[in-house]
C-alpha positions in Angstrom: 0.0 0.0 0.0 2.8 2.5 0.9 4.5 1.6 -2.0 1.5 2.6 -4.5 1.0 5.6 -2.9 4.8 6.9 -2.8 4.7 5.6 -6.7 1.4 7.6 -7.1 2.7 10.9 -5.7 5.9 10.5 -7.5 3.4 10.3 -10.9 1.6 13.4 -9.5 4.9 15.2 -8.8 6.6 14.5 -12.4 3.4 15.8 -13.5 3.4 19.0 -12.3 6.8 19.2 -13.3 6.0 18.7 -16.8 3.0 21.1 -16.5 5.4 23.8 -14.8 8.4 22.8 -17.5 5.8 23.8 -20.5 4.6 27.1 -18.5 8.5 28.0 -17.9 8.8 27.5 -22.2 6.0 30.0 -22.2 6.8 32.7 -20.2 10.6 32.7 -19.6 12.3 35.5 -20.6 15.0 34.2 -22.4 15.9 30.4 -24.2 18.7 30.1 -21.7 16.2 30.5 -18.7 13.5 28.2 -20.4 16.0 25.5 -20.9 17.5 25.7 -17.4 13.8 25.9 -15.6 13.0 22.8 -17.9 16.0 20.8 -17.1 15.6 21.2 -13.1 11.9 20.6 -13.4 12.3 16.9 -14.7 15.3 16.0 -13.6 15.2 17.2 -9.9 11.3 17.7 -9.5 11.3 17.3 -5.7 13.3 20.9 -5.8 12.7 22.4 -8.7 8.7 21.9 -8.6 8.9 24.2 -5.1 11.3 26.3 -6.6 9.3 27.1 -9.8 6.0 27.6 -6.9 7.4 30.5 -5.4 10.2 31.7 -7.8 9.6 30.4 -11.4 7.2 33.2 -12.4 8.3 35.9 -14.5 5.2 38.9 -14.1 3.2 39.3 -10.7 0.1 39.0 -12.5 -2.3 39.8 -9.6 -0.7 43.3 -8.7 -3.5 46.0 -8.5 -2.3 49.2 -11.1 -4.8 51.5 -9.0 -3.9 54.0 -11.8 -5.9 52.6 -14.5 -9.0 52.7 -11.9 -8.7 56.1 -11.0 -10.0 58.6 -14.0 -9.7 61.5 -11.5 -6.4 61.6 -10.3 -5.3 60.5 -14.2 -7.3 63.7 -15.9 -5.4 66.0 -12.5 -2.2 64.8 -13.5 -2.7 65.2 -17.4 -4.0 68.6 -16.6 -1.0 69.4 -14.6 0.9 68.4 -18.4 -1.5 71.1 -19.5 -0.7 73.6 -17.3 2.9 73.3 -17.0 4.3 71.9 -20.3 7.4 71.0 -20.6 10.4 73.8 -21.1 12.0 72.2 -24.1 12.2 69.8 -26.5 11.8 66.2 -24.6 10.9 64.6 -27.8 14.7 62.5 -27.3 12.6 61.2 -23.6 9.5 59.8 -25.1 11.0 56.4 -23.6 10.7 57.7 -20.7 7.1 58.6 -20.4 6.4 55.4 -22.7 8.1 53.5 -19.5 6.2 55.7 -16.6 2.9 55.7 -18.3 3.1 59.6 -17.6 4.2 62.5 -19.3 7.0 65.3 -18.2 6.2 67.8 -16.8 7.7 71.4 -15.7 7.3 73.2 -12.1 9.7 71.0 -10.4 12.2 71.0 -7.8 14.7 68.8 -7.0 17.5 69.1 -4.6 20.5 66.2 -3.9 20.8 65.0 -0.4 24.2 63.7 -0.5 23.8 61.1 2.8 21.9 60.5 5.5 23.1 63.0 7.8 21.4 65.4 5.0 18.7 63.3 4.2 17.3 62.3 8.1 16.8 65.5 9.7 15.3 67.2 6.4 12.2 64.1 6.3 12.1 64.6 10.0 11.6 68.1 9.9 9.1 68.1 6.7 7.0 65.1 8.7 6.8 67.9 12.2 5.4 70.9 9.9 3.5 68.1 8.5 -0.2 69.7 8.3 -2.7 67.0 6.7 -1.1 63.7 6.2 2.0 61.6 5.9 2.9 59.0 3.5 5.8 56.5 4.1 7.6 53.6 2.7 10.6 52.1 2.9 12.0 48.3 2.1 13.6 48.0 5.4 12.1 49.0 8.8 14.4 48.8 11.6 13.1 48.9 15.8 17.0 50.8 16.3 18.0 54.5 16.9 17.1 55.9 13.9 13.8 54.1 13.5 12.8 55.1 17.0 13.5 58.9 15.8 11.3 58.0 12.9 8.5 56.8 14.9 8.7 59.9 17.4 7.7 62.0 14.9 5.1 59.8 13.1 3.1 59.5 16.6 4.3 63.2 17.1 2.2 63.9 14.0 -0.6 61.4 14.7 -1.4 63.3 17.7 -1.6 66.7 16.2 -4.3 65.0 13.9 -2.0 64.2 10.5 -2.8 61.1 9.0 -0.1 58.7 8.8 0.0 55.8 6.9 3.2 53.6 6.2 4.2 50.7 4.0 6.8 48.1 4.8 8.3 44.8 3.1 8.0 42.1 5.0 11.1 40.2 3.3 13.4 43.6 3.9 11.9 44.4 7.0 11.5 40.7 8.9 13.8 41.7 11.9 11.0 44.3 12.8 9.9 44.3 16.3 6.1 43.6 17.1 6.5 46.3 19.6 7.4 48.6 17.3 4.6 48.0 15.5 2.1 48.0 18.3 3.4 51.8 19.3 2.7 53.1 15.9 -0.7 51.4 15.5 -1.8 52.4 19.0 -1.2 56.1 18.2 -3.7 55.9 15.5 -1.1 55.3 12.5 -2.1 53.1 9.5 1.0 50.9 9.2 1.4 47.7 7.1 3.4 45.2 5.1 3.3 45.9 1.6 1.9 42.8 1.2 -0.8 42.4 4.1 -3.6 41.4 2.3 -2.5 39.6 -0.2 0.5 37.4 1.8 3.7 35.8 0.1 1.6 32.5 0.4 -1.2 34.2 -1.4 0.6 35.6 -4.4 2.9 32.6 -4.4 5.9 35.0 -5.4 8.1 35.7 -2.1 10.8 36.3 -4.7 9.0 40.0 -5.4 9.8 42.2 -3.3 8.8 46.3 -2.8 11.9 48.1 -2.6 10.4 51.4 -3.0 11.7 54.0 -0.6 9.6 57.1 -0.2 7.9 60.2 2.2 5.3 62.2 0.9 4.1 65.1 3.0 0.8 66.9 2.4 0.9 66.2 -1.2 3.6 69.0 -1.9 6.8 68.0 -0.6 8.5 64.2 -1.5 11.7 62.4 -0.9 12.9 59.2 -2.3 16.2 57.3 -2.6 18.5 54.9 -1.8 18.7 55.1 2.4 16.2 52.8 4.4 15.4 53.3 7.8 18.2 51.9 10.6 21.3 52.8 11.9 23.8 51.1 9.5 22.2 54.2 7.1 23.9 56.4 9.0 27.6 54.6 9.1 26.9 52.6 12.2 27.4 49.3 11.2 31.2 48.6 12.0 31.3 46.0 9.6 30.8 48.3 6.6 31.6 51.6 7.9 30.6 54.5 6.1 27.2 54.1 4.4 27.5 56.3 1.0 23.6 57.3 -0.3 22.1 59.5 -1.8 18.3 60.8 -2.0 16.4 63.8 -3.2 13.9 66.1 -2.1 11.2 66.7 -4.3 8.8 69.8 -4.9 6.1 70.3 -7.8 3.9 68.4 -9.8 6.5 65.1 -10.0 4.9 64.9 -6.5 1.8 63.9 -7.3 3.1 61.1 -9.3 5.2 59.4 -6.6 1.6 60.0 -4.2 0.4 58.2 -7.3 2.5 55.4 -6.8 2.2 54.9 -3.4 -1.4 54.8 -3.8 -1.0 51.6 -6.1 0.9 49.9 -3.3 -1.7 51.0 -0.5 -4.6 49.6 -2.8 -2.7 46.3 -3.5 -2.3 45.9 0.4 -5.3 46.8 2.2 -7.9 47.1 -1.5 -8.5 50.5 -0.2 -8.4 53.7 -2.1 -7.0 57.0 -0.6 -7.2 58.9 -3.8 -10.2 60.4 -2.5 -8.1 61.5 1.2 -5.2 63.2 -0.5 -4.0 66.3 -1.9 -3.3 66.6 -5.7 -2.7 70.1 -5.9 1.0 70.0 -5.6 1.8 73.2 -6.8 5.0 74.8 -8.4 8.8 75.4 -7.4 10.8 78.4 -8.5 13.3 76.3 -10.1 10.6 75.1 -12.9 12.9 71.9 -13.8 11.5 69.2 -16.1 10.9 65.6 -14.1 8.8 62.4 -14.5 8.7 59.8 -11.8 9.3 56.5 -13.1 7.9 53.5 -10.8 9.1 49.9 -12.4 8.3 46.5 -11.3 7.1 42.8 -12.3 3.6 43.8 -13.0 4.5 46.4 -15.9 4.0 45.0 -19.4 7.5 46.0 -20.5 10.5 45.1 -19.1 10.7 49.0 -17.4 13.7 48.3 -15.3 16.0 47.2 -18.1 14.5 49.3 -20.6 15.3 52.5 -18.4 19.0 51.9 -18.2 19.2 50.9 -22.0 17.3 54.0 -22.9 19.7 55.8 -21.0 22.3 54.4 -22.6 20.8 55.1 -26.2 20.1 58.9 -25.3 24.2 59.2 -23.9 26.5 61.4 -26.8 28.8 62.7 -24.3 28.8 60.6 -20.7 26.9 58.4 -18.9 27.5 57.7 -15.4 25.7 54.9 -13.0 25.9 54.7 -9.2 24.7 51.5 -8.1 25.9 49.1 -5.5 25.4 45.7 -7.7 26.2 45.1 -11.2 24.3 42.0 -12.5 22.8 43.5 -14.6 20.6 41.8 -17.8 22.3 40.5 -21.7 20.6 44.0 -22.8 21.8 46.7 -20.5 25.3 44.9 -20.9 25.2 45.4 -24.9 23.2 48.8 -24.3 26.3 50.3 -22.0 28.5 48.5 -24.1 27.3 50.0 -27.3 26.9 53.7 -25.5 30.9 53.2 -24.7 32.3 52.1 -28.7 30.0 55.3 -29.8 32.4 57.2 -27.7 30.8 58.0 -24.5 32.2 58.5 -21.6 30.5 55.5 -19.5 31.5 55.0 -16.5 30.1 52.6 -13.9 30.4 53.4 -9.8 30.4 50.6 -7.4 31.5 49.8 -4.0 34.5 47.8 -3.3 32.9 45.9 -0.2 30.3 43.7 0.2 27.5 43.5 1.6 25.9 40.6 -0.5 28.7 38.4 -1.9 26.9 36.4 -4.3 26.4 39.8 -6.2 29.6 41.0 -5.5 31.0 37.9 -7.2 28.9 38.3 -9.9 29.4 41.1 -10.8 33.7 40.1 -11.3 32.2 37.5 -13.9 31.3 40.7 -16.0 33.8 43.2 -15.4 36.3 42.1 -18.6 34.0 42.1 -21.4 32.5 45.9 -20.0 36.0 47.2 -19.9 37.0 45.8 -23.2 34.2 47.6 -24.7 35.7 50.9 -23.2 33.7 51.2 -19.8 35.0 52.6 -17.2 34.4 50.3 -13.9 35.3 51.7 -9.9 35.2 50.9 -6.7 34.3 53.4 -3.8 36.9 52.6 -1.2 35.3 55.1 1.6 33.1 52.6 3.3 29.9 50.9 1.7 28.1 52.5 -1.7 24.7 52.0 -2.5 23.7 55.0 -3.5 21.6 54.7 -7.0 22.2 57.5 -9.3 22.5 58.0 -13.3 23.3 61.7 -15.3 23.4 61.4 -19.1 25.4 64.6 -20.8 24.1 67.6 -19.3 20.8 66.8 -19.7 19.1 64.1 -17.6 19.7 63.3 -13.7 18.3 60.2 -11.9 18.3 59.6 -8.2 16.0 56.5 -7.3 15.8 52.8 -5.6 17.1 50.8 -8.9 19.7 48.6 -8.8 22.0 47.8 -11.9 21.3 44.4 -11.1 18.9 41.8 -12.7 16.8 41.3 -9.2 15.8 45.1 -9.0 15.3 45.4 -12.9 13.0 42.3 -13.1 11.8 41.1 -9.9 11.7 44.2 -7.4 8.5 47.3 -7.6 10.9 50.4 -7.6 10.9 54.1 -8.4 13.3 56.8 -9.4 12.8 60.4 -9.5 14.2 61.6 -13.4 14.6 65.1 -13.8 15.4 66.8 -17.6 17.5 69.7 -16.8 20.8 71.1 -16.6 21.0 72.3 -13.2 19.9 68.6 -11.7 22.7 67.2 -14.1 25.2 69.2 -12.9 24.2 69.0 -9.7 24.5 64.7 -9.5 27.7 65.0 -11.6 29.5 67.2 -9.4 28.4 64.4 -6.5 29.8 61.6 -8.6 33.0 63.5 -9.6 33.8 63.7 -6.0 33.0 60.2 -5.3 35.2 58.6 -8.3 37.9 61.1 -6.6 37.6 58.0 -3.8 37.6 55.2 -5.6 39.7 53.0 -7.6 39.7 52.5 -11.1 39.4 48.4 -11.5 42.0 47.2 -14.1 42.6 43.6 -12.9 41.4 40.9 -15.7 39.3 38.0 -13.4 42.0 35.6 -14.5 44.2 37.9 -11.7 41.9 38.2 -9.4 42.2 36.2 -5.9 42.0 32.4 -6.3 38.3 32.2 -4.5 37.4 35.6 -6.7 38.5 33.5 -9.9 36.4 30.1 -8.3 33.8 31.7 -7.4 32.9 34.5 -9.8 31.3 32.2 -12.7 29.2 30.2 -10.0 27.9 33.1 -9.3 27.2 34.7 -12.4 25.5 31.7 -13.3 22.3 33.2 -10.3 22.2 36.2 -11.2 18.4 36.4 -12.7 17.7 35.6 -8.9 20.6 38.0 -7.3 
């Protein structure tokens, strides 16, 4: 009897590992990744049948785009195009808006906040002149100094009558404290995991993960970046040292589009609207720069994240330079930067010279010969940890953002960056990165003279990267 069953439920389980090895020829992104899925599904399907479960899948096709839902807010921020057209000619950044499913627009402010002794203390004091509500999210949540600072002034606020609602990951935050949590809540603030209602068992997909890191206060003022909330974000981690970010603070009309986005995430976790709660009358900023917020992520139709570092990389003539603390990055933004460097340009590609994640970090040595033979430029921040994540192309386009030069945040992660079309902004992030290549070092060493368990382990590596 035992034996029938165990041979029925190995039957069952070669089944559904057939079944799963046709749905990874369907949907894989590339032959490679079909074959490898399909291999692993019938030869090992006790692993690989899990494996495909919660990692195989390619789109998160239940995500909620609250957008296409909301005609009101969509005919506010098309009326905001109206009103404040953009200053030039963006017709070389129609990629751009094709990718944000929005449209440039002018009125905009945008000001670099080089680390997180800028960036802290200028949230913190936006959130205590906070008058109507306050909008958070960050991947990681700590219960440590800074978070406790963070919370202060989100109860601070609560009690002054501000709304406050915050969103969490539950992967990047899972060393959150319950009592943290409890604080918050009994103070009246809305705060939840990302994914609340609709759990990691739910959406089958704990491989997608919301690494969207944003405050939005009153519908005029916005921040987003690269810094989390805990203390290693401010250099106190002694392992890494000094933390190297970056984020922006954000006035004008590109506000309402990050609100926009977080919006998406608050219906997807709780199937609640606040379009209806908030502000959409951002407003304008002296400075009148040219910006679109660009949110990417799994449920998009095109493949946004790597089609916003290859449309950088078509748009370069003169330089383009990345900030990003992994480079795993997909077979197109390779030949895209690649491409962008025989033309001429001046690509050069920032990273930091610890690690914090070695299976990237070893990747990324797999890839480093064939970019520099093309002509980029690849360095390592020696000053403590990198991982800010910042573009500028020529003098005409800055980016400061959550993405990642690394296949995990282009494909698999919801993320957002802030892109603003003017000079000022590119001069502005250039002059940052100038400064920080002034601490680094140039990497010149071929793998093949690299440390032996550099040389070992580097092709291992490279080998996970769609998963890194």
């Amino acid at each position: 009897m035992a034996t029938s069953f165990s041979l029925l439920a190995l039957l069952l389980l070669e089944a559904v590992a057939v079944i799963f090895a046709f749905r990874a020829m369907q949907s894989a992104r590339t032959p490679q990744g079909a074959a490898a899925w399909v291999v692993f599904l019938v030869t090992a399907p006790y692993l690989a049948v899990v494996s495909y479960f919660f990692l195989g899948h390619r789109k998160h096709d239940g995500y909620v785009v609250a957008r296409r839902a909301s005609a009101r807010v969509l005919e506010g921020l098309e009326d905001a195009r109206r009103r404040f057209p953009p200053k030039e000619d963006l017709s070389g950044f129609s990629a751009f808006e094709r990718l944000a499913a929005a449209r440039v627009v002018s009125g905009n402010g945008f000001e670099v906040l080089i680390d997180g002794e800028q960036t802290f203390p200028r949230i913190f004091n936006t959130i205590d002149a906070a008058q109507s509500y306050v909008l958070v999210q960050f991947y990681i949540l700590r219960d440590d100094g800074i978070g406790a600072a963070l919370s202060e002034r989100l109860i601070a606020a609560a009690g002054r009558g501000v709304a406050v609602y915050v969103l969490y990951d539950s992967i990047g935050s899972a060393r959150l404290t319950r009592a943290y949590l409890r604080r918050l809540r009994e103070a009246g603030i809305r705060i939840l995991d990302s994914n609340a209602l609709r759990g990691p068992s739910n959406r089958r997909q704990i491989n997608f993960r919301n690494h969207r890191k944003c405050v939005i206060v009153d519908g005029v003022q916005g921040f987003i970046g690269g810094l989390n909330i805990g203390d290693e974000y401010l250099g106190h981690n002694p392992k890494l040292g000094v933390w190297r970010d970056t984020a922006c603070a954000l006035l004008g009309p590109i506000v309402s589009q990050l609100q926009l986005v977080f919006c998406e995430d608050w219906i997807w976790a709780t199937d609640q609207s606040l379009f209806e709660l908030l502000n959409w009358e951002s407003g304008t900023a002296q400075d009148n720069m040219d910006a679109l917020l660009l949110a990417t992520g799994p449920a998009d139709e095109l493949e946004t994240g790597t089609l916003y570092f290859c449309a950088a990389a078509q748009m370069a003539q003169e330089r383009l330079w990345i900030a990003s603390p992994y480079f795993v990055p997909e077979a197109d933004v390779m030949s895209a930067l690649k491409v962008a460097a025989m033309r001429g340009v001046d690509v050069r590609i920032l990273l930091p010279a610890r690690a914090d994640h070695y299976a990237t970090y070893l990747a990324a040595f797999a890839c480093y010969d064939e970019m520099r033979e093309a002509g980029v430029t690849i360095l390592h921040y020696n000053e403590g940890f990198m991982h800010q994540k910042a573009l500028v192309v020529d003098d005409r386009l800055a980016s400061v953002g959550t993405i990642n030069l690394d296949s995990r945040s282009c494909r698999l992660n919801f993320e957002a960056t802030a892109l603003v079309f003017d000079p000022r902004a590119a001069k502005s992030v250039a002059a940052m990165l100038e400064a920080d290549f002034a601490q680094s070092t140039r990497l010149e060493t071929p793998l093949s003279a690299q440390n032996l368990w550099i040389r070992l382990f580097a092709p291992v590596a490279r080998l996970f990267s769609p998963l890194l």
